[in-house]
N, C-alpha and C positions, 0 to 999 in steps of 0.2 A: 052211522057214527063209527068212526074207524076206530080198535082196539088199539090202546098203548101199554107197551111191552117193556118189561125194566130186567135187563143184563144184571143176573145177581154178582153180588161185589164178593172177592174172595177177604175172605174172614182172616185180618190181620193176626189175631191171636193164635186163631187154631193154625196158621202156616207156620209160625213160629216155635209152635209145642213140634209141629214136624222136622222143622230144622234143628229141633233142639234133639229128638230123637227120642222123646218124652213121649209118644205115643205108642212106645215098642217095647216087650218084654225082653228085655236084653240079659245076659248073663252077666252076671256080679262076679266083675274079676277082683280079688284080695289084691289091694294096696300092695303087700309087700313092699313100698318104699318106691314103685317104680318111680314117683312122680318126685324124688330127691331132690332136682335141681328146678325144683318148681314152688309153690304157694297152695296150701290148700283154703287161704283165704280167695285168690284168682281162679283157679281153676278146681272145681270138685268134680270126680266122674263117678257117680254116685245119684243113682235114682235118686233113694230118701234123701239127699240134704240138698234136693233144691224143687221149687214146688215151677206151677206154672205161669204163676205170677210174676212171678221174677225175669220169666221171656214173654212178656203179653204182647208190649208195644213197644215202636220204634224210638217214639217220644221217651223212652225210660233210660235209652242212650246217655241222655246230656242231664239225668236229673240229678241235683245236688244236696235235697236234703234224705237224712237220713229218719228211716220211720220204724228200724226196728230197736231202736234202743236210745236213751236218753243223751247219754254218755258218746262225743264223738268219739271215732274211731282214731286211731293213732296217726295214719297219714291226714287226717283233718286238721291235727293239733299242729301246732306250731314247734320248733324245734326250742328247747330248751337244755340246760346241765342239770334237769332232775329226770329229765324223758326220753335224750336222744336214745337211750339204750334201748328204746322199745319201737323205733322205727327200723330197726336194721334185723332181716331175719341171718340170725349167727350160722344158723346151718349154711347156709350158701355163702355167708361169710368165710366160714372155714374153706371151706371146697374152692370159690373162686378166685378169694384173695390170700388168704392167712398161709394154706398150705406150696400155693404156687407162689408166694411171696419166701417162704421157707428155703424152695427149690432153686432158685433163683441165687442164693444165698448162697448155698453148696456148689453150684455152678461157678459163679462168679469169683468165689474167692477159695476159686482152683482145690477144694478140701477132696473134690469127685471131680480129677480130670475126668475131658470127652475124649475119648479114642477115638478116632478114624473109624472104624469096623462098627462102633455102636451108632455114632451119627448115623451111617448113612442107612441102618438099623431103623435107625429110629424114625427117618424119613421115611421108609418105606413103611413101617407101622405105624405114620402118620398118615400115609395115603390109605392105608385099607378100613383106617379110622372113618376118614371127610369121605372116602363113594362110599363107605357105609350110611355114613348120614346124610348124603344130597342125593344116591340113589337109591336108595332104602328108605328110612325115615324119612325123607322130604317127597322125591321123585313117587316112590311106590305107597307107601302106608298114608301120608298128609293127602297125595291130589288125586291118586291111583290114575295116574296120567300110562300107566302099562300093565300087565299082570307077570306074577313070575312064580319058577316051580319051586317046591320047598328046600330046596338047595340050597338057592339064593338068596331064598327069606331067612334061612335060617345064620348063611353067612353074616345079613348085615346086620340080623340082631346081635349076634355075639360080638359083633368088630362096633357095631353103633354104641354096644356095651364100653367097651373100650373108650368111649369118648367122654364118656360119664356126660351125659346131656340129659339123663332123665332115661326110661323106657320107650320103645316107638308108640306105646299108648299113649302114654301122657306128652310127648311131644307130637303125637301126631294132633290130638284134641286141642291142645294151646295154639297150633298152630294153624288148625280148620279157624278155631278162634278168632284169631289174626286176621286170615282173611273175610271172615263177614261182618269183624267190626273195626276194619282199618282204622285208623283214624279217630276212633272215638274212644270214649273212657273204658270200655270194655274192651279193646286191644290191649293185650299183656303187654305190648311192647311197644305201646303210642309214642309215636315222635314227634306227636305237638310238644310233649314232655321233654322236649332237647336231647340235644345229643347224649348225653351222659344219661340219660334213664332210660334212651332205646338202647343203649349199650351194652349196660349193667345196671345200672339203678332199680332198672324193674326186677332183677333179683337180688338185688340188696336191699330192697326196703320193702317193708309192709305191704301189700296194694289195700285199696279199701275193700273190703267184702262188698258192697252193695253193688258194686258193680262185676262182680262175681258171673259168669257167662257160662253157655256151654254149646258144644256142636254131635253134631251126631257123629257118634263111634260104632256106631253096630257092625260093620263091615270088620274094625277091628278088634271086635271082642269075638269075630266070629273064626277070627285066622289063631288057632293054637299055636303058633310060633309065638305072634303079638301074646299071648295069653300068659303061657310058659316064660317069655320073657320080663315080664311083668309082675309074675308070681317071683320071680328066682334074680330081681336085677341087684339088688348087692353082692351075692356070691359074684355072677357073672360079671357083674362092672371090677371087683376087687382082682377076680381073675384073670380079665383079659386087658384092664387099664394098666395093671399094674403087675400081678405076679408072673403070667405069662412070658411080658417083655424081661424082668430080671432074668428068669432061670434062660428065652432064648440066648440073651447077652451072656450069660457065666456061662453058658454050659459052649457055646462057639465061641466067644471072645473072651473068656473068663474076666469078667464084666458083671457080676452083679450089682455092685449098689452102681456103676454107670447106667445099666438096662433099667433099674430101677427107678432115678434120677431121670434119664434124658430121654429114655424113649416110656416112661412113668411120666413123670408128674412135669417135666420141663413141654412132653410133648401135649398132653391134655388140655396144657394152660395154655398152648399156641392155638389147637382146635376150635377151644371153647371161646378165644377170641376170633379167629376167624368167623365160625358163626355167629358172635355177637356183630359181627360189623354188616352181615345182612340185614339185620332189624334197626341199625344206625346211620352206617355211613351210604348204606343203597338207600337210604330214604331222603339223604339230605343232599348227596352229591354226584352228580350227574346227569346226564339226560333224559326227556320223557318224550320220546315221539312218537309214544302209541297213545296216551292221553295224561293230560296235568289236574284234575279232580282231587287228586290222591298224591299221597309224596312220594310213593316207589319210583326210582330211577334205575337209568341203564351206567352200571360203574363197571370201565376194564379190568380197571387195580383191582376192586373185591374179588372179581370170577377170578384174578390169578389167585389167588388162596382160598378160596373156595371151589374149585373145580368148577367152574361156570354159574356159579348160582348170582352172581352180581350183577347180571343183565334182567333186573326187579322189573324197571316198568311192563317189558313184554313179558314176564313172569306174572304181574296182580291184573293183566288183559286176560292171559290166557295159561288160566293156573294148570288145565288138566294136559296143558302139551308135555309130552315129557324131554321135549330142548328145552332150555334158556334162550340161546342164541341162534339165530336164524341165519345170517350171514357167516360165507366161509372163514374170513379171520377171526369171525369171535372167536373167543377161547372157552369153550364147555367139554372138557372131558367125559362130563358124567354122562352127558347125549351121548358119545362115542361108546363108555363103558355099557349104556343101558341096550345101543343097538350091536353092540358086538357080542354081550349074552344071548342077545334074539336068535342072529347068527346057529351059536351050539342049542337051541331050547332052551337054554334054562329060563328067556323072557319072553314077553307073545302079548298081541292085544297092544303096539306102541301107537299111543293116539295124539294126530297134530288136529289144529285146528285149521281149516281150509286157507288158503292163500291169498282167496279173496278176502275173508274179514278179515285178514292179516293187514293185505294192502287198505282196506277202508279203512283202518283204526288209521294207519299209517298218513292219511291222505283228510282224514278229519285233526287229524293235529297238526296238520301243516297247512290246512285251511285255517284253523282255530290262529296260529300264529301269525297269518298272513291279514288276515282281518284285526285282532292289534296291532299289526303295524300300521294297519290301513286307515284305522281309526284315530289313530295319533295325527293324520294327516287332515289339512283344510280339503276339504273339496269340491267347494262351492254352495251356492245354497241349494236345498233339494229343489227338483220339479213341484214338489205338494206345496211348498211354502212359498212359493212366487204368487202375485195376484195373476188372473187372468185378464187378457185383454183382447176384443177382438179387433177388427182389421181397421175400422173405423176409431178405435181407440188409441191406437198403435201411430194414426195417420197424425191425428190431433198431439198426441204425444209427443211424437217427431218437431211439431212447431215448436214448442219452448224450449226443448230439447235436443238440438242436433246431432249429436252423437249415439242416436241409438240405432242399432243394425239386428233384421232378422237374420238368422242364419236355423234352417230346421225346426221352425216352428217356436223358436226361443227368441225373446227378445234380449240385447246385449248395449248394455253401457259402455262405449271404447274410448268415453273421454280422456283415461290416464294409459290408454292404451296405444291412443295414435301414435306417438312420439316410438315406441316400443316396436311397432309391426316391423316383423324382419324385409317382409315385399315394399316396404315404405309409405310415406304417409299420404302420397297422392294415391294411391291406390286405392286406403282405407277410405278415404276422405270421400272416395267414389262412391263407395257402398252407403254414407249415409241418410239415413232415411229410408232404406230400402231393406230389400229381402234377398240377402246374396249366399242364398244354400246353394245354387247350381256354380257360382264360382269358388266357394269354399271347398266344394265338394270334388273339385276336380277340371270344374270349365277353365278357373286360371291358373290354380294349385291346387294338389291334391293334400290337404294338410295333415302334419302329423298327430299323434298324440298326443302329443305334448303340446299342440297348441290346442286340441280339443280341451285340454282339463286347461289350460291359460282361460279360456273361453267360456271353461264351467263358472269361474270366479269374477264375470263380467255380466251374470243372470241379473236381469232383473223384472221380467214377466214370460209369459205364455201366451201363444194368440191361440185363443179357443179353437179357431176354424183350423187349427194344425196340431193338435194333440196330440196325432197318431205320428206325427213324423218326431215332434218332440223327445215322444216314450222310444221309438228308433234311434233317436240321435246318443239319447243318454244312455243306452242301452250297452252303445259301441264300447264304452269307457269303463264298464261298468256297475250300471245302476239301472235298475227293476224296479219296476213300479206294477202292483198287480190289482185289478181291479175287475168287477163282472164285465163293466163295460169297455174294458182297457181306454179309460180316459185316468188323468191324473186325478 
């Protein structure tokens, strides 16, 4: 009696305590506020307040009721003029709208001309801002797609600082986030939720705690840069968003409240939009030709203001590459900037993913679309769904029938067809009754394709004793039929 053997199944829960990073004694890095421009109802990094219940199952994705308290929670509630004040978190109110709405003000209604000398100022302390945060925070700390020496780490925290997007901790965690629950209610920045709440919405309103997530950080609770930054980011955001750019602008262009205005708070409001438009607009517009599952797309316009990070679809395929774009016209500066540090050491360890599952993703979505379209299309009846006939049935068949012709083991109705044959109707008119696969095939005409699929749509049986030529015939066009005994 032969023994049976059972493949033990990996334990949904306990993988998930792993990816959550809950089975690891990690160091307790002090808030300090890194996580400013974030929710500590959405994301907590914090052992004690989240147990491992709360990451069990997949199934807990899409649950909707709530089990820890009576009382829904505020994004549950319906908006009203006694309540809306408590769906909107005012701290990132003030930060994303209230203050750059301010600036905007001062700008506009010329009270802080722009100089020449601070623009383009400011542009340039816009850029060391964005490869701070698309090579730094996104590129290095989110996917560790490369490693780099404390130089560089330390550069993009202080200039990431500058962006005011939060810490590279707590933007890196929201954003591991992101990527393992795209799409679902535990994405900080679900774009089922429309455009406006991948935008900004999801830092303007409440999120529900129950769906509260988390991703393993140990890696960066392990880099004292991340640590140090995290302990100290309000000094440093206040420092280098803002006070730094004043005194460079007054003290070269005597320029301060401009440095402070344009390359301050006119330029943080243009950053922090750009990166909202990768959790918006690269999900809603553009291309997917590495796969459509998911709503990441490939957008040109976003990577121009983003230094290449707008080419999402082949970014949520293959998060740990450290390109965006793979082809020479994309536009990805941060690939450039991250291989040009490699160049002098200060980066090492840059990881692609092989070519060939570049090409397969590539070549399964262009299959995937090639079969919707194919599907939209009649194509006759299948082989399976024909009755069978054999030769002797076929013979009988022909008397009340005139019009039927074998061609490859397929039997074919040409009644509304004669009138139609391009070779003409004394020709066809030859064939019926008969089996004319060796003048189809090429004894009088070699015919095209397109009469082959005219031909599919004229099926009306099989003769048994020609099955195998059949599965050959259909084969040519397209269609696979697979069986132990390769009959239909």
């Amino acid at each position: 009696m032969s023994q049976t053997h059972t493949i033990e199944a990996l334990d949904v829960a306990s993988a998930n305590v792993i990816a959550t990073g809950l089975h690891k004694k990690t160091k307790r890095v002090v808030n300090g506020l890194g996580s400013l421009m974030g929710s500590k109802e959405m994301v907590d990094l914090t052992n004690e307040s989240i147990n491992t219940t709360n990451v069990n199952l997949p199934s807990s994705l899409s649950s909707s009721s709530s089990t820890t308290t009576n009382r829904k929670h505020i994004s549950e509630q319906p908006w009203t003029l006694h309540n809306w004040h408590e769906h909107i978190n005012w701290l990132n109110f003030v930060l994303v709208v209230l203050i750059p709405a301010i600036g905007w003000y001062l700008a506009l209604s010329g009270l802080i001309p722009l100089k020449l000398k601070t623009a383009l100022f400011s542009v340039f302390y816009y850029a060391l801002g964005g490869a701070s945060i698309t090579a730094g925070y996104h590129r290095l700390w989110s996917h560790r797609s490369y490693s780099a020496r404390w130089p560089l780490r330390l550069f993009f925290a202080l200039f990431g600082s500058a962006s005011v997007q939060g810490s590279a901790k707590w933007w890196g965690h929201s954003h591991r986030i992101h990527h393992r629950y795209t799409d679902t209610n535990r994405d900080p920045y679900d774009a089922r939720k429309g455009l406006w709440y991948s935008h900004m919405g999801w830092m303007l309103l409440k999120p529900n705690p129950k769906y509260k997530a988390r991703a393993d950080i140990q890696d960066l609770n392990d880099d004292w840069i991340v640590r140090f930054q995290h302990r100290h980011y309000i000094p440093l955001m206040l420092i280098f968003a803002f006070i730094l750019p004043s005194i460079i602008a007054g003290r070269y262009f005597n320029d301060y409240l401009g440095g402070f205005l344009y390359a301050g708070i006119i330029r943080v409001f243009c950053i922090q939009q750009a990166t909202f438009c990768i959790n918006s607009m690269a999900h809603y517009i553009g291309a997917q030709p590495f796969d459509d599952k998911r709503t990441p797309r490939d957008n040109w316009l976003t990577a121009l203001v983003t230094f290449g990070e707008g080419y999402h679809n082949f970014h949520h395929e293959f998060p740990s590459d450290y390109r965006n774009a793979i082809k020479w016209y994309q536009y990805d500066p941060t690939k450039v900037i991250i291989y040009l540090t490699s160049l002098v050491g200060l980066s090492y360890d840059l990881k692609t993913f092989s070519s060939l599952a570049i090409k397969q993703a590539l070549v399964q979505q262009e299959q995937k679309k090639l079969d919707k379209k194919k599907n939209a299309l009649t194509w006759g009846p299948s082989l399976t769904n024909l009755p069978k006939w054999d030769k002797a049935q076929f013979i009988e068949e022909s008397k009340t029938n005139g019009n039927l012709i074998v061609i490859s083991g397929i039997v074919h109705d040409v009644k509304g067809y004669i009138t139609e044959h391009p070779g003409g109707q004394l020709l066809i008119k030859s064939a019926l009754g008969k089996d004319a696969t060796s003048a189809f095939n090429g004894g009088v005409y070699r015919h095209s394709n397109a009469a082959t699929n005219v031909l599919a749509n004229l099926r009306v049986a099989v003769i048994v004793e020609s099955e195998e030529s059949a599965l050959k015939f259909a084969a040519r066009r397209g269609e696979h039929y697979y069986d132990e005994k390769k009959t239909i």
